[in-house]
C-alpha positions as CSV (number, residue, x, y, z in Angstrom):
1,X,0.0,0.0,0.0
2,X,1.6,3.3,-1.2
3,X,2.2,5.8,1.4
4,X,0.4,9.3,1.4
5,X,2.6,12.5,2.9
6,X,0.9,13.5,5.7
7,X,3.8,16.8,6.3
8,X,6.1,18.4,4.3
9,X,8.4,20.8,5.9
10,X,10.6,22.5,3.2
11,X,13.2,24.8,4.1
12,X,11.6,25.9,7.5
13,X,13.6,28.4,9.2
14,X,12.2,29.3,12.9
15,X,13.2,31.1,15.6
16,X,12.5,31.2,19.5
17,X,12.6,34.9,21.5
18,X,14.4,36.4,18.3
19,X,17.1,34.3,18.1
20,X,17.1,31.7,15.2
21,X,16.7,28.4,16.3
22,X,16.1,26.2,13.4
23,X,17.4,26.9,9.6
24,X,16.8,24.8,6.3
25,X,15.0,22.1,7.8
26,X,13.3,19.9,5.2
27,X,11.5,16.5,6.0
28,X,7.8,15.0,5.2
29,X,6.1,12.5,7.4
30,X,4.6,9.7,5.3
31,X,1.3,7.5,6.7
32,X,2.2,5.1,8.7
33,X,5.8,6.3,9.4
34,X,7.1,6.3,13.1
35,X,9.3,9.6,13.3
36,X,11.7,10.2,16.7
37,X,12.7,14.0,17.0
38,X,15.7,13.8,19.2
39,X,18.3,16.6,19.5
40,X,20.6,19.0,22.2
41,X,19.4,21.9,24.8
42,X,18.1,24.5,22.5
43,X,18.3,23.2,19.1
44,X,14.4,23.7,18.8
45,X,12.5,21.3,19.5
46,X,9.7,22.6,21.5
47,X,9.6,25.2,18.9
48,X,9.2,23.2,16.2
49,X,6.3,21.3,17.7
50,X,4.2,24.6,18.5
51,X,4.9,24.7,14.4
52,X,4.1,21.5,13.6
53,X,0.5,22.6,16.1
54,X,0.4,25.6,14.1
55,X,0.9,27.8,17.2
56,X,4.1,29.3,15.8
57,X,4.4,30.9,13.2
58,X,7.7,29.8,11.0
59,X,10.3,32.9,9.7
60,X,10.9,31.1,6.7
61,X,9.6,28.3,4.9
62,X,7.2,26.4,4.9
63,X,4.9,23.4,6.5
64,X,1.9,21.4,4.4
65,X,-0.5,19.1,5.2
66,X,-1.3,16.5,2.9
67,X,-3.1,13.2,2.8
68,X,-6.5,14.6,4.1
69,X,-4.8,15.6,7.3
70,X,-6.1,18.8,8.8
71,X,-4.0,20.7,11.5
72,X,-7.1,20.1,13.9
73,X,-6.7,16.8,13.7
74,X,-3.5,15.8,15.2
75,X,-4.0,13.6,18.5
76,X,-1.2,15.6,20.6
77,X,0.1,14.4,23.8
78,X,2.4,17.6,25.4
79,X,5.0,16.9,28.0
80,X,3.3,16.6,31.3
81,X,3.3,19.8,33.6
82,X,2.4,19.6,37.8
83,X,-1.3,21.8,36.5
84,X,-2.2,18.5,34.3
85,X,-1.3,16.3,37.0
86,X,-3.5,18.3,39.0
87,X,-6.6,18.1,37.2
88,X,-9.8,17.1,39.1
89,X,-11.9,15.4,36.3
90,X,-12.5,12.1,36.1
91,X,-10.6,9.7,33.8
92,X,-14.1,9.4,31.5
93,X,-14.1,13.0,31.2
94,X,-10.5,13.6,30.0
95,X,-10.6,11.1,27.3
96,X,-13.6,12.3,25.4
97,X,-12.4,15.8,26.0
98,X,-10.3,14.7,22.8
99,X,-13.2,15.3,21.0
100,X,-13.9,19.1,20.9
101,X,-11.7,20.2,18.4
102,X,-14.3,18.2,16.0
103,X,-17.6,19.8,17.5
104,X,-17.4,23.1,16.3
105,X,-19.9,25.2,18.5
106,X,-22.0,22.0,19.1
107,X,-22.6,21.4,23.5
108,X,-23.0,17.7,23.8
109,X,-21.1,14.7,23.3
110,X,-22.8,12.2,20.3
111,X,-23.3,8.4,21.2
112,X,-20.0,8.3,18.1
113,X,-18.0,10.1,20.5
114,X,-19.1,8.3,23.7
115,X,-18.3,5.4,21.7
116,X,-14.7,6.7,20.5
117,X,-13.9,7.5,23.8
118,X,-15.4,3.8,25.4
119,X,-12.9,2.0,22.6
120,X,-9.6,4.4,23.5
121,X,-10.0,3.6,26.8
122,X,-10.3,-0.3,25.7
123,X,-7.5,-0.1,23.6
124,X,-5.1,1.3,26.4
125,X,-6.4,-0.6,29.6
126,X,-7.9,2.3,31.5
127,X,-11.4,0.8,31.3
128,X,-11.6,0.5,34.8
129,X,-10.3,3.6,35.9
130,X,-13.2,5.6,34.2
131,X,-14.5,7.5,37.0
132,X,-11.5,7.5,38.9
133,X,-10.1,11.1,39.5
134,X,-7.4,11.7,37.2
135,X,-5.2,13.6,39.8
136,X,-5.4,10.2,42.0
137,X,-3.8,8.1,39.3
138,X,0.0,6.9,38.7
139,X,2.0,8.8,36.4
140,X,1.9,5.7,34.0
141,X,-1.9,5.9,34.3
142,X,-2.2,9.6,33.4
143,X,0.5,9.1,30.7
144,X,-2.4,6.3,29.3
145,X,-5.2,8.5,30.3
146,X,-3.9,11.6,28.1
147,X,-2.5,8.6,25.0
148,X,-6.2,8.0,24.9
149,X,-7.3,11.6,25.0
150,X,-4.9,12.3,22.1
151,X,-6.8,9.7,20.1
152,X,-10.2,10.8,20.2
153,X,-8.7,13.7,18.6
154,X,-7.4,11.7,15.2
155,X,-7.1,8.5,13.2
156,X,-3.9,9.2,11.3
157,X,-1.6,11.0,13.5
158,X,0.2,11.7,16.9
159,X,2.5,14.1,18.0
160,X,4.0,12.7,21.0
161,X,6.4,15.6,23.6
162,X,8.2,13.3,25.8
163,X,5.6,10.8,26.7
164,X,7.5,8.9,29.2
165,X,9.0,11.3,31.0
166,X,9.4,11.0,34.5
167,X,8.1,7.1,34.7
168,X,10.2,4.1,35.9
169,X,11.6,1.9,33.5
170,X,8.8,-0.9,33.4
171,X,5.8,1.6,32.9
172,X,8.5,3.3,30.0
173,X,8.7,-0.3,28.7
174,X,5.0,-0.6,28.6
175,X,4.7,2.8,27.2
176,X,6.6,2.1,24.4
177,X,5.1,-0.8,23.6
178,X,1.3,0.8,23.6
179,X,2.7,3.9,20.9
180,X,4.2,0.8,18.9
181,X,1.2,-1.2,18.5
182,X,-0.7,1.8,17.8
183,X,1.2,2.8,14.8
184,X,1.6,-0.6,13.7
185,X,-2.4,-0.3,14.1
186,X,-2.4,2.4,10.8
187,X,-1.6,5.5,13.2
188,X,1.3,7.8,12.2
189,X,4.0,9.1,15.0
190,X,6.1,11.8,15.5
191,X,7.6,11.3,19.2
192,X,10.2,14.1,20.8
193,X,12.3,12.2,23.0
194,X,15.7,12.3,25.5
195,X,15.8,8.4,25.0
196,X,18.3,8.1,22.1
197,X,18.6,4.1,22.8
198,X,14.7,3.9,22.3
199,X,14.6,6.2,19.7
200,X,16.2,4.0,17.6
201,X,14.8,0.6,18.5
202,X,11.4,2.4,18.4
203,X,11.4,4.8,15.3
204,X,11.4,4.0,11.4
205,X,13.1,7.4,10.7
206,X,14.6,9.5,12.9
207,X,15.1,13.9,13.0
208,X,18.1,14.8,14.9
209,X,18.5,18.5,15.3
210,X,21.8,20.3,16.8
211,X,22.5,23.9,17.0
212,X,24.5,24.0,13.6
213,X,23.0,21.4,11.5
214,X,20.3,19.0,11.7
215,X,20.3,15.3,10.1
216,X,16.9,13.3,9.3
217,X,16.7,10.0,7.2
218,X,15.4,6.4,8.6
219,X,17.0,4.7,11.4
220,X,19.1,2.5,9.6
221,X,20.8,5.8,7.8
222,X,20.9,7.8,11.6
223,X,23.1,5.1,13.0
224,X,25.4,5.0,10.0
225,X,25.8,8.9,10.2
226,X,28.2,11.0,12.0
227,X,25.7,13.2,13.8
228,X,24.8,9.3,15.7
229,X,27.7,8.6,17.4
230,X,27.5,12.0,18.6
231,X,24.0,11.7,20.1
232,X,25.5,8.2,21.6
233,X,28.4,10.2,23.2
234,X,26.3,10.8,26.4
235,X,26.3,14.4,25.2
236,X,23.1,16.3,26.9
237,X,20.0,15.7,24.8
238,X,17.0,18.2,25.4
């Protein structure tokens, strides 16, 4: 089945409190493809998320949508801040919130979204926790709680801002293993990520930015390339 380009970034130059951040990047993110942004402190890539979001605009260049994807349709799972952990709905209530970008001016929830919502919660093991309060949960439980939140909001793709961050290593494990079934499932990813080791295992292409240059091919190419040994080096990755 031939792969339809979801993004196409071409020559996207970026900048973060006037200081340029990110020049010449070019990439596209094709259906079904698993993309790991990894990269050093600073070299952009909170920036380039809130552009991928469309909530910054780019200096130069440009970013396109393809394949029927619309920018209000990208499930997106930000980096987790002590407010989110703090939130005092219950777990039902958080999932389906995934939904509003698609009602428009509309009040309710349909019986389609209920639905949606019943079958992310399935997918990820939360079933049970449905009217638990979210705040009263693990961190690996919120992490699953906002995964299926982010999928009410889309069926081709995820933007992913350090999804394991803060967890022990057998909730990371598990983690991992739920964002590779779903994109094995027909669900594109784009992950940011510290986890270099992972990244690789993980990812089918991978966008490694620095402050001078930036590399981005599949995995197979990353680990043959120079900038890889330098992101193995135990250099710090942010």
């Amino acid at each position: 089945m031939e792969q339809e380009e979801l993004i196409k970034v071409d020559s996207l130059v970026l900048s973060y409190e006037n200081m340029t951040v990110i020049k010449d990047l070019s990439f596209d993110v094709k259906s079904g493809d698993y993309l790991c942004i990894v990269g050093e402190n600073g070299s952009g890539k909170s920036t380039l998320v809130r552009s991928l979001l469309s909530l910054k605009k780019p200096v130069g260049g440009t970013i396109s949508f393809g394949g029927g994807l619309r920018r209000s349709e990208i499930g997106y799972l930000p980096q987790q801040t002590g407010a989110q952990q703090d939130f005092p709905a219950n777990v039902g209530e958080v999932v389906i919130s995934g939904c509003l970008n698609h009602m428009g001016l509309r009040p309710f929830y349909t019986e389609r979204e209920r639905r949606l919502a019943a079958e992310n919660m399935e997918r990820l093991g939360i079933s049970d926790l449905k009217k638990r309060c979210y705040r009263e949960l693990s961190g690996g439980q919120q992490q699953r709680v906002l995964l299926a939140r982010a999928l009410c909001a889309t069926k081709k793709l995820l933007l992913l801002d350090e999804p394991v961050s803060g967890l022990d290593p057998i909730v990371t494990a598990e983690m991992y293993d739920l964002i590779k079934g779903i994109n094995q499932g027909g669900v594109t990813v784009i992950m940011v990520t510290h986890d270099i080791a992972a990244a690789v295992q993980q990812a089918s292409h991978i966008l490694c930015l620095r402050h001078d240059s930036w590399f981005y091919g599949s995995t197979q190419e990353f680990l043959a390339d120079s900038s890889s040994d330098f992101m193995r080096g135990g250099a710090e990755n942010g």
